[in-house]
N, CA, C and O atoms as a DFTB+ gen file, in Angstrom:
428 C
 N C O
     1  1       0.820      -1.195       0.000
     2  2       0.000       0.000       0.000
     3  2       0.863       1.257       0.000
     4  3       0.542       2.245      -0.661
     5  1       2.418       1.186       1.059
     6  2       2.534       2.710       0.786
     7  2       3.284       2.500      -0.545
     8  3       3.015       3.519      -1.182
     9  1       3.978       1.825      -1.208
    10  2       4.874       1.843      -2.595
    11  2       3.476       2.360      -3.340
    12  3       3.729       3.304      -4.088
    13  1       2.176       2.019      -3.333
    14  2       1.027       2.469      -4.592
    15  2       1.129       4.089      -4.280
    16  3       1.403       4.850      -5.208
    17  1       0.891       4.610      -2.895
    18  2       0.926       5.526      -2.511
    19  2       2.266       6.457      -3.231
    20  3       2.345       7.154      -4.243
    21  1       2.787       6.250      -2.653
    22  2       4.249       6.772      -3.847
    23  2       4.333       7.053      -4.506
    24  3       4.797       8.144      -4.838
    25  1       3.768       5.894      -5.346
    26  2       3.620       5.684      -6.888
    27  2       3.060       6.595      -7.897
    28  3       3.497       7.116      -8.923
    29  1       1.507       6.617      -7.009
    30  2       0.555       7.821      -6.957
    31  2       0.959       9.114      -7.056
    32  3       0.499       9.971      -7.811
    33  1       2.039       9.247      -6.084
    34  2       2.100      10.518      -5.656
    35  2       3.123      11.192      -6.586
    36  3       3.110      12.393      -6.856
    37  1       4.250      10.051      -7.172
    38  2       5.233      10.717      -8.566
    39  2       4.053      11.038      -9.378
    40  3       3.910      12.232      -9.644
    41  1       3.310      10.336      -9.758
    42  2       2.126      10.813     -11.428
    43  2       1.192      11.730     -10.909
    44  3       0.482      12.366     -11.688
    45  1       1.105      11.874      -9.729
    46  2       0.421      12.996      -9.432
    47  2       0.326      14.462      -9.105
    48  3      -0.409      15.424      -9.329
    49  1       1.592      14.111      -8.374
    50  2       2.304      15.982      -7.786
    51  2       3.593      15.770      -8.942
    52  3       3.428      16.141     -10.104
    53  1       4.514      15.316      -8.617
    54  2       5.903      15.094      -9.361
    55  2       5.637      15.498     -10.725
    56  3       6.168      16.572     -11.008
    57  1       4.820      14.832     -11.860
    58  2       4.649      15.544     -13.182
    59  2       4.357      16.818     -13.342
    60  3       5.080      17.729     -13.746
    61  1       2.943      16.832     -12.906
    62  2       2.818      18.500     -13.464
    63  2       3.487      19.213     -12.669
    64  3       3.845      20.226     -13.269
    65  1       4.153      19.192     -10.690
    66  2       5.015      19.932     -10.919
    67  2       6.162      20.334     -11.442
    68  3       6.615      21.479     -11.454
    69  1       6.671      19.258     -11.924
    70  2       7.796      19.304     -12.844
    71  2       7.811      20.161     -14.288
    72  3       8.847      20.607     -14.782
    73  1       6.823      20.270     -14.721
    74  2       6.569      21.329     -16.014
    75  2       5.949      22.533     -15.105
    76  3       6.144      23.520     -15.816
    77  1       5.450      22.881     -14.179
    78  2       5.099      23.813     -13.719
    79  2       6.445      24.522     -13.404
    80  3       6.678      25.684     -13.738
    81  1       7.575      23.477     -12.527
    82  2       8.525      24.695     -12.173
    83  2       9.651      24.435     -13.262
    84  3      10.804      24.649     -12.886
    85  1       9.451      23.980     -14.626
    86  2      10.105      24.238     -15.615
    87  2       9.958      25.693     -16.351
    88  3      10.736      26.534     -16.801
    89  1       8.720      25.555     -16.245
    90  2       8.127      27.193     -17.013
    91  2       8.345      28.144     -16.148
    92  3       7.598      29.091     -16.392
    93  1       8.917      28.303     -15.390
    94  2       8.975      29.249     -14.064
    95  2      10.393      29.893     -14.632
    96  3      11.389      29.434     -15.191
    97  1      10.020      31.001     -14.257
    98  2      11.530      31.710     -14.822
    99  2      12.267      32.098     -13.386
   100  3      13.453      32.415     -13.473
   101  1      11.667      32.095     -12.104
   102  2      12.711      31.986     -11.160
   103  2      13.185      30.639     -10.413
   104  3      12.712      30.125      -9.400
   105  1      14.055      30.304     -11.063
   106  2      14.884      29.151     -10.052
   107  2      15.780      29.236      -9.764
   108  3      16.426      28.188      -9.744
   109  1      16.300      30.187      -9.443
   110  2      17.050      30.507      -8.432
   111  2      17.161      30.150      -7.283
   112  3      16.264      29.318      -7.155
   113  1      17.817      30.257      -6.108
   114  2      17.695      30.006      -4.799
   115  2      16.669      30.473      -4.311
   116  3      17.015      30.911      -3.214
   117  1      15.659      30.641      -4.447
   118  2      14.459      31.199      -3.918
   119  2      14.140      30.430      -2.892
   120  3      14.896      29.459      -2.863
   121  1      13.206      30.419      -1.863
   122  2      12.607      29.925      -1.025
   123  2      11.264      29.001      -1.652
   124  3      11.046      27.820      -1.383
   125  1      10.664      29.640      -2.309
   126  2       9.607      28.254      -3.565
   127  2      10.284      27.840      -4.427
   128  3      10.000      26.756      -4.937
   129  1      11.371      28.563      -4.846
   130  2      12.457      27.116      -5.771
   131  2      12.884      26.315      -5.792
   132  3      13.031      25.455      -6.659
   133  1      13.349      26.481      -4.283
   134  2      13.971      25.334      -3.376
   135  2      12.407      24.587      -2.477
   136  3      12.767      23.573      -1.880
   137  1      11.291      24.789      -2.334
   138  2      10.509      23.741      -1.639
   139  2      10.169      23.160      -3.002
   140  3      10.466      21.975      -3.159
   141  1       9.629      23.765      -3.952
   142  2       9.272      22.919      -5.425
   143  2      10.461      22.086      -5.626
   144  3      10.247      20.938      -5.236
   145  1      11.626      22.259      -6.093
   146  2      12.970      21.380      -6.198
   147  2      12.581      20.255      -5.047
   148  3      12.427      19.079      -5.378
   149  1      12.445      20.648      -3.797
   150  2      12.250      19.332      -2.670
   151  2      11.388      18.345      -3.076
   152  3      11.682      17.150      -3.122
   153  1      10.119      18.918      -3.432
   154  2       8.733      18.075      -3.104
   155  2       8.881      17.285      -4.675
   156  3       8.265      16.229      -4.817
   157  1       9.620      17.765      -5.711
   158  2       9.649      16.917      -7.282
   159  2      10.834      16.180      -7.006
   160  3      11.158      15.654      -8.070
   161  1      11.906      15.782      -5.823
   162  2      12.384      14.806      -5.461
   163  2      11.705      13.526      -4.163
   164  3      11.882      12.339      -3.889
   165  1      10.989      14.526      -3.741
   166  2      10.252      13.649      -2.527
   167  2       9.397      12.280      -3.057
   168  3       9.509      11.247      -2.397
   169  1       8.736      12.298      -3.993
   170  2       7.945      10.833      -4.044
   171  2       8.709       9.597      -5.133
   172  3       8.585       8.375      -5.057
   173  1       9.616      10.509      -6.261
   174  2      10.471       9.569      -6.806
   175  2      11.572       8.862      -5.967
   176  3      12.040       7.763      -6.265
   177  1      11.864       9.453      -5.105
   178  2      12.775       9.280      -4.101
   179  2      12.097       7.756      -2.894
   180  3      12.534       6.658      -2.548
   181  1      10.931       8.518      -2.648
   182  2       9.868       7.521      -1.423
   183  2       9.628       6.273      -2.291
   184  3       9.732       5.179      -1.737
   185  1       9.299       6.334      -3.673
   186  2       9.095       5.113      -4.228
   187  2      10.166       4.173      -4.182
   188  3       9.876       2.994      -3.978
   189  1      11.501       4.545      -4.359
   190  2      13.039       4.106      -4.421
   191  2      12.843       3.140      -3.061
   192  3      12.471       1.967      -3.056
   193  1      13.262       4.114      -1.723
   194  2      13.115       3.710      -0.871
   195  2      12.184       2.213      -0.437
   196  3      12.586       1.233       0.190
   197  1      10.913       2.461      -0.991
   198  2       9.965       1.526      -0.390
   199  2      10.090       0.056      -1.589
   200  3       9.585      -1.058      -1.455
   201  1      10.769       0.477      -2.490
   202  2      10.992      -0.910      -3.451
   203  2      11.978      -1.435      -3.066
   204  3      12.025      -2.631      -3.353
   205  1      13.348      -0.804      -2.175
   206  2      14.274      -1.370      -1.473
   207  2      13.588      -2.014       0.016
   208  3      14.054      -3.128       0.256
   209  1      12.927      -1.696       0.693
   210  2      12.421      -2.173       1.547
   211  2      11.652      -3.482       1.617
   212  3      11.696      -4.487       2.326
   213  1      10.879      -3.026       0.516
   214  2      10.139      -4.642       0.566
   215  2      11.098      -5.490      -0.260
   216  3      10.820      -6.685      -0.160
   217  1      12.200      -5.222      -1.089
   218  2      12.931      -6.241      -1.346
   219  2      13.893      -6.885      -0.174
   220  3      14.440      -7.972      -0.360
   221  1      14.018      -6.326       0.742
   222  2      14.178      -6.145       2.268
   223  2      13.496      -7.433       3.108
   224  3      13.861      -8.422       3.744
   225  1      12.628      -6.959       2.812
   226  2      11.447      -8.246       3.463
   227  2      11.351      -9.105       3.169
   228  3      11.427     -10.093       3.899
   229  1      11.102      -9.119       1.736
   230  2      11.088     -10.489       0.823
   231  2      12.359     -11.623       1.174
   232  3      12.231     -12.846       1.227
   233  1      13.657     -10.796       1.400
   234  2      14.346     -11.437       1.284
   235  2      14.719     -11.831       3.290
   236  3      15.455     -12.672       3.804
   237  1      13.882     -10.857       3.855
   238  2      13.606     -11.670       5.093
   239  2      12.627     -12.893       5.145
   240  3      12.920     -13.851       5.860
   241  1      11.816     -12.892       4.627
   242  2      11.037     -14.314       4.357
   243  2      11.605     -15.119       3.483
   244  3      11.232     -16.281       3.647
   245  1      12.184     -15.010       2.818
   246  2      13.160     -16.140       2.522
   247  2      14.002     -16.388       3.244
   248  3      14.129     -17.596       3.044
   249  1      14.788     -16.098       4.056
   250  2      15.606     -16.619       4.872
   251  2      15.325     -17.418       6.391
   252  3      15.907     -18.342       6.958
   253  1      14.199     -16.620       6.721
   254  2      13.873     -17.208       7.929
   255  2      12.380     -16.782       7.795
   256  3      11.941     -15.646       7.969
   257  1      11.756     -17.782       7.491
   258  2      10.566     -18.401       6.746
   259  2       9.549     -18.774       8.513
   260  3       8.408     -18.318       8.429
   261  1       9.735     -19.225       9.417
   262  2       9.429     -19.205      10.460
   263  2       8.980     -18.200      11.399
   264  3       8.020     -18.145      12.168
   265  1      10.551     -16.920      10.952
   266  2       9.932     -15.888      11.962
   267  2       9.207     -14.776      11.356
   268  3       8.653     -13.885      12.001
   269  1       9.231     -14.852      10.349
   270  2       8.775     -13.774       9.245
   271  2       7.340     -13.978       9.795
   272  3       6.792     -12.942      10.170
   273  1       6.478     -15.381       9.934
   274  2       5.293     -15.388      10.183
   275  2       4.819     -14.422      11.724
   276  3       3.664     -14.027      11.881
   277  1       5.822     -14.189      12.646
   278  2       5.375     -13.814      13.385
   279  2       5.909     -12.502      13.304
   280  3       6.741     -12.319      14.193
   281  1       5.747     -11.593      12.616
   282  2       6.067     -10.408      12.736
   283  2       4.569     -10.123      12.808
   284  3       3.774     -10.965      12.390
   285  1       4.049      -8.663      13.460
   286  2       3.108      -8.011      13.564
   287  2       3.019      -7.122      12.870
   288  3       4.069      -6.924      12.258
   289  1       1.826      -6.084      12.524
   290  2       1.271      -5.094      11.889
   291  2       2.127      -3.780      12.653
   292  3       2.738      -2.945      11.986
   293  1       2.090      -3.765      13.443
   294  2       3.058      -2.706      14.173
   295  2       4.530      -2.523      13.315
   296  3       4.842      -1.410      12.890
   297  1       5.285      -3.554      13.130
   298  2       6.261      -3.839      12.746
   299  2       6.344      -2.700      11.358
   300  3       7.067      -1.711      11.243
   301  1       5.330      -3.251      10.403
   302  2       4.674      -2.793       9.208
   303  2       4.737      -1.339       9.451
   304  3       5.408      -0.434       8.955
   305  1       3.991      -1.383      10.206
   306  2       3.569       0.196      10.386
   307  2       4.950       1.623      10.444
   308  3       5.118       2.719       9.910
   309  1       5.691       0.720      11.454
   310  2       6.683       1.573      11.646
   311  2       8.030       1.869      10.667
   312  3       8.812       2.820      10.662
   313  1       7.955       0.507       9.749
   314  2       8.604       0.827       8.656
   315  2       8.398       1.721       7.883
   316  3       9.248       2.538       7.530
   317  1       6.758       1.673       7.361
   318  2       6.314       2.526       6.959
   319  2       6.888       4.296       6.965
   320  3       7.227       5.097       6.093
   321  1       6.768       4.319       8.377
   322  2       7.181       5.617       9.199
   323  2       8.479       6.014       8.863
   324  3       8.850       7.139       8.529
   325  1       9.471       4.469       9.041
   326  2      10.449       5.096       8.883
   327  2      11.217       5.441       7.223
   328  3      12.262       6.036       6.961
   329  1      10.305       4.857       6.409
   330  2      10.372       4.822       4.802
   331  2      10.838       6.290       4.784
   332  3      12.024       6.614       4.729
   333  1       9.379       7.502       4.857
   334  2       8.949       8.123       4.606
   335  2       9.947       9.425       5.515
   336  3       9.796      10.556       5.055
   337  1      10.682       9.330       6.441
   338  2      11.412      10.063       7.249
   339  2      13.018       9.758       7.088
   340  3      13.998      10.404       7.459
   341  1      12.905       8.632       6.450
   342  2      14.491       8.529       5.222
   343  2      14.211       9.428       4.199
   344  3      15.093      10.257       3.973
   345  1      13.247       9.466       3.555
   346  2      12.921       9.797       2.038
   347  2      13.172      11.612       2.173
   348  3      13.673      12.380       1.352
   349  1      12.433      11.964       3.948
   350  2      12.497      13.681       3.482
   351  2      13.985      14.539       3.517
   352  3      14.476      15.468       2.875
   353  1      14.352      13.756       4.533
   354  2      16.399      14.577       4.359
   355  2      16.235      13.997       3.147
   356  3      15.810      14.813       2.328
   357  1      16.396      12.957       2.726
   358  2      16.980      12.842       1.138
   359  2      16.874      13.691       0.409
   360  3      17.810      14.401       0.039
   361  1      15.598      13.803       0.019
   362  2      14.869      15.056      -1.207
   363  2      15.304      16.319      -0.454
   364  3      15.005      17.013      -1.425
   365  1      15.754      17.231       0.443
   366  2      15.834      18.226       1.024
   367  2      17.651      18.324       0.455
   368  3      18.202      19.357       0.074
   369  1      18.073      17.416       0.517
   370  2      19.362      17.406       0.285
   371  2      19.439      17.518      -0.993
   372  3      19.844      18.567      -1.493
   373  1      18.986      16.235      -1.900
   374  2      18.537      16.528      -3.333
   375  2      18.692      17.501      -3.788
   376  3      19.430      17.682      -4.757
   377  1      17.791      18.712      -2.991
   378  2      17.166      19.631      -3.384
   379  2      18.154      20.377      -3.393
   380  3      18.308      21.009      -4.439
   381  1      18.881      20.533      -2.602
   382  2      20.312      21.729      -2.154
   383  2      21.178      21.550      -2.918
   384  3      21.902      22.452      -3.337
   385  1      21.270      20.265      -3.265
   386  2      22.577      19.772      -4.358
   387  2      21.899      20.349      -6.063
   388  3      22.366      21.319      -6.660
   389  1      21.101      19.755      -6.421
   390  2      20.440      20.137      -7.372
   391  2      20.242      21.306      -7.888
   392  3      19.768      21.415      -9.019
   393  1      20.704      22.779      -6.844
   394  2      20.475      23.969      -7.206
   395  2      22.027      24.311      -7.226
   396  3      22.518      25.052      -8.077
   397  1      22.615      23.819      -6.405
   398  2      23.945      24.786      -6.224
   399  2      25.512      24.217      -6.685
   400  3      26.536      24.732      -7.133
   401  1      25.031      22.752      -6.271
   402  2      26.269      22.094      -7.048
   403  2      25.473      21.514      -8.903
   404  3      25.873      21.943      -9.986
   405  1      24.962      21.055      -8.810
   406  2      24.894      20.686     -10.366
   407  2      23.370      21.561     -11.067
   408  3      22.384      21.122     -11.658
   409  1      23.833      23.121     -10.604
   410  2      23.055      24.206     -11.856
   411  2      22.861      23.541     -13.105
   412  3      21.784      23.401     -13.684
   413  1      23.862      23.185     -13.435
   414  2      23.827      23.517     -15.240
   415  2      23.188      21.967     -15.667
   416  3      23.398      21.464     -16.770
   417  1      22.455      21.379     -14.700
   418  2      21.922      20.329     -15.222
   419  2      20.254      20.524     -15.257
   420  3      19.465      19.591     -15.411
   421  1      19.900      21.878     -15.089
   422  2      19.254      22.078     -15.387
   423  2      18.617      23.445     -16.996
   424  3      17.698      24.208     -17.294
   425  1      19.531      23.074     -17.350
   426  2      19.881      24.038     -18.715
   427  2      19.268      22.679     -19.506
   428  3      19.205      22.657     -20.735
């Protein structure tokens, strides 16, 4: 559920903002240049994350096939949590790098 979520959320915010702050003639260091730059790394980024994770899992149930059954929903949950609180330094950083060290990759 959260990888659909993700998923969702690149084809949903991530595209059109991505042509939205293409057509934008300030990108500069601005303060909305830099949260737009964040949030069009934030869900390509969360999807990354959560396809490493459950390959994570998967490959915890393959290995120990016994205890995997007893993991709880809690467990779930908090991964979840912690998916999504990896993912925002990432994109924030992204975001800083993306403006100041590699400008001209956006030419």
């Amino acid at each position: 559920m959260n990888l659909t979520v993700a998923d969702m959320l690149v084809g949903v915010v991530t595209g059109p903002l991505f042509f939205y702050h293409k057509d934008r003639d300030d990108k500069d260091n601005t303060w909305p240049g830099f949260l737009i730059c964040s949030i069009e790394f934030t869900f390509p980024i969360a999807s990354q994350v959560n396809l490493s994770l459950i390959s994570l899992e998967r490959l915890h149930a393959t290995l120990f096939p016994f205890r995997h059954c007893l993991i709880t929903k809690w467990v779930y949950i908090k991964i979840m949590i912690a998916s999504w609180l990896i993912t925002l330094p990432l994109a924030i950083v992204m975001g800083i790098l993306s403006k100041e060290a590699f400008g001209y990759a956006w030419v």
